[in-house]
C-alpha positions, 0 to 999 in steps of 0.5 A, a space after each residue: 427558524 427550522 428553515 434555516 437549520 435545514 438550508 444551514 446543515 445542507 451547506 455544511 453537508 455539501 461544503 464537507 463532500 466537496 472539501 474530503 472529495 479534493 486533494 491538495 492540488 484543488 483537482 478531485 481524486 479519481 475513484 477506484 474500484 478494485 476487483 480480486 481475481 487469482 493469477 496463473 501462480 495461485 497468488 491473488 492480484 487487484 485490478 483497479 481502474 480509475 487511473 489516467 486515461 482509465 487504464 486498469 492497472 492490476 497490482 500482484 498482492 504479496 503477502 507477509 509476515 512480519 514477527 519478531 526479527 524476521 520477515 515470511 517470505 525473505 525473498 520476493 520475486 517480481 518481474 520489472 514494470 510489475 506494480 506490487 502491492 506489499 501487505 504487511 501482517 504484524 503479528 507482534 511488536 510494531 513493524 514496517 517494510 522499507 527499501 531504502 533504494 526504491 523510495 519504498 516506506 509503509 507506516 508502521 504497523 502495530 501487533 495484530 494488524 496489517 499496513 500496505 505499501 504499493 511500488 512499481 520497479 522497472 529496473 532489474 535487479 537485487 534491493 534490500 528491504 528492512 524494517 526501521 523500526 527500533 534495532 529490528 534490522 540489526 536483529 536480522 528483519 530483512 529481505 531481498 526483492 528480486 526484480 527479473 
C-alpha cells in the first residue's frame, strides 16, 4: 500500500514538471539566466541568454513612474533595433503602459507594485504612449518614445 502511494505522487511529480515545463505549442521553454550589469550611461541593462541559437540579448531597463495622471520620464529615448524593457512603478491607483502603434500592452498594475513590458522597435521615429486605464489618458498620463 505505501508502495503504491509513493510510485502514485512520483507520477504526479513527474506528470506536473513535464505539463509546467511546456508551453502551448508542446515544445519546451528555453530557460533564461539574466545578469545586471550598468551601461556607459548609468542606466542598468539585463542580458539574458536562452534565445534561438543562444544569442545573448541584453535589454536597456528604463524605469518608471507612474502616479496620478502623470508618467516619469515623459519622454524615453532608445535607439531603433534596441530590445527594452519598461518597469512600471505605480505608486497610486492601478495603471499600465501602452503604444498602441507598436503592439506594446503591459497588464495593469495595481498601487505599490511594478508590472514590465519588453519591445524591440526597429523603425525610427516618435510613438506615443498612454495608460488605458479609466480617464488616465485624457487626464494627461501620456509619454513620447523617441526611437533615434
Amino acid at each position: 500500500m505505501v508502495g503504491g502511494v509513493v510510485v502514485l505522487v512520483i507520477v504526479v511529480l513527474i506528470g506536473g514538471a513535464l505539463v509546467f515545463g511546456m508551453n502551448r505549442g508542446g515544445q519546451t521553454e528555453p530557460e533564461a539566466t539574466a545578469v545586471r550589469m550598468e551601461t556607459g550611461q548609468g542606466q542598468m541593462a539585463d542580458m539574458f541568454s536562452g534565445d534561438e541559437g543562444g544569442e545573448v540579448v541584453q535589454a536597456r531597463i528604463i524605469e518608471v513612474e507612474g502616479g496620478s495622471y502623470y508618467f516619469e520620464p515623459n519622454v524615453i529615448r532608445v535607439s531603433a533595433g534596441e530590445r527594452v524593457r519598461i518597469v512600471l512603478n505605480s505608486v497610486d491607483m492601478m495603471h499600465d503602459f501602452v503604444i498602441d502603434e507598436l503592439g506594446v500592452r503591459m497588464a495593469v498594475v495595481q498601487a505599490g507594485q511594478s508590472g514590465t513590458v519588453e519591445f524591440v522597435v526597429d523603425e525610427a521615429g516618435e510613438y506615443e504612449f498612454y495608460c488605458s486605464v479609466n480617464n488616465h489618458r485624457a487626464q494627461g498620463m501620456v509619454g513620447t518614445l523617441i526611437v533615434e
